[in-house]
Every structure is written in C-alpha cells, then in structure tokens.
N, C-alpha and C positions, 0 to 999 in steps of 0.2 A: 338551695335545692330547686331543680325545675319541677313543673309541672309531671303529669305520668298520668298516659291513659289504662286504665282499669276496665277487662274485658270479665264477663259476669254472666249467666244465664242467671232470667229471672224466674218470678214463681211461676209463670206460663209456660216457661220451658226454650224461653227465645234466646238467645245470645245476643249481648247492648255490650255497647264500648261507654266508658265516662271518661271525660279531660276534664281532672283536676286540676287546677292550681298549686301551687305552690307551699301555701297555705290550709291545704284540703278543702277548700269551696268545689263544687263542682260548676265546673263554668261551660259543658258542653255533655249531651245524652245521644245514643245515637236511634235509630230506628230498631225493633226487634231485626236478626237473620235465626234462618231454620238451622245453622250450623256454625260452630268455633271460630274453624278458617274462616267465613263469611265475614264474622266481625273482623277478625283480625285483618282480611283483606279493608274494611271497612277505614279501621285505624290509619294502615296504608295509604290509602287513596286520599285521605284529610293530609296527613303528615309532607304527601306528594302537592294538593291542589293549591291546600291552605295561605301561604307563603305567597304565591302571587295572585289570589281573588280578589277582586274588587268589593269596596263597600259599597252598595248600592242602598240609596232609600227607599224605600215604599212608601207609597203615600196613602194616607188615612181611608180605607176603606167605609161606605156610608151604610 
C-alpha cells in the first residue's frame, strides 16, 4: 500500500495535511490554512514540487 496524505482541521480550527507512510508513521505535517481547499491546495503543491527538490544540508546553527 502507498503512503496517503490525510487532510484534518484541528482543535484551533486550522486545516493541516499529514503524509503518512505506508505503515501509518506520519512522516510529514503541514503548516495550519484558514480553509479546506488551502490544504488541499497545500497537498498539491508538495505532490507537484516534491519529486524534483533538492536535499540541501544546513548546518549546525550556534
């Protein structure tokens, strides 16, 4: 089974996406949106960016 993102309003009232795993871990949370579509757009724009982003390191902040 793949993964599947789970779109959710929380106890604030925000609208979050999760990307679970396969497994059910959740392995990605999104930012709260004031509306549905927002997240779902949300979902979108990962599913669109994801695939060819760079991993980039950061380094240790002092």
């Amino acid at each position: 089974m793949a993964g599947k993102f789970e779109v959710y309003e929380d106890k604030g009232g925000k609208w979050r996406f999760r990307l679970k795993a396969s497994n059910g871990e959740v392995i990605a949370t999104s930012q709260g949106y004031s509306s549905k579509a927002s997240a779902k757009n949300g979902v979108d724009s990962v599913r669109r960016h994801a695939a060819e982003a760079d991993i980039v390191e950061v380094p240790k902040e002092d």
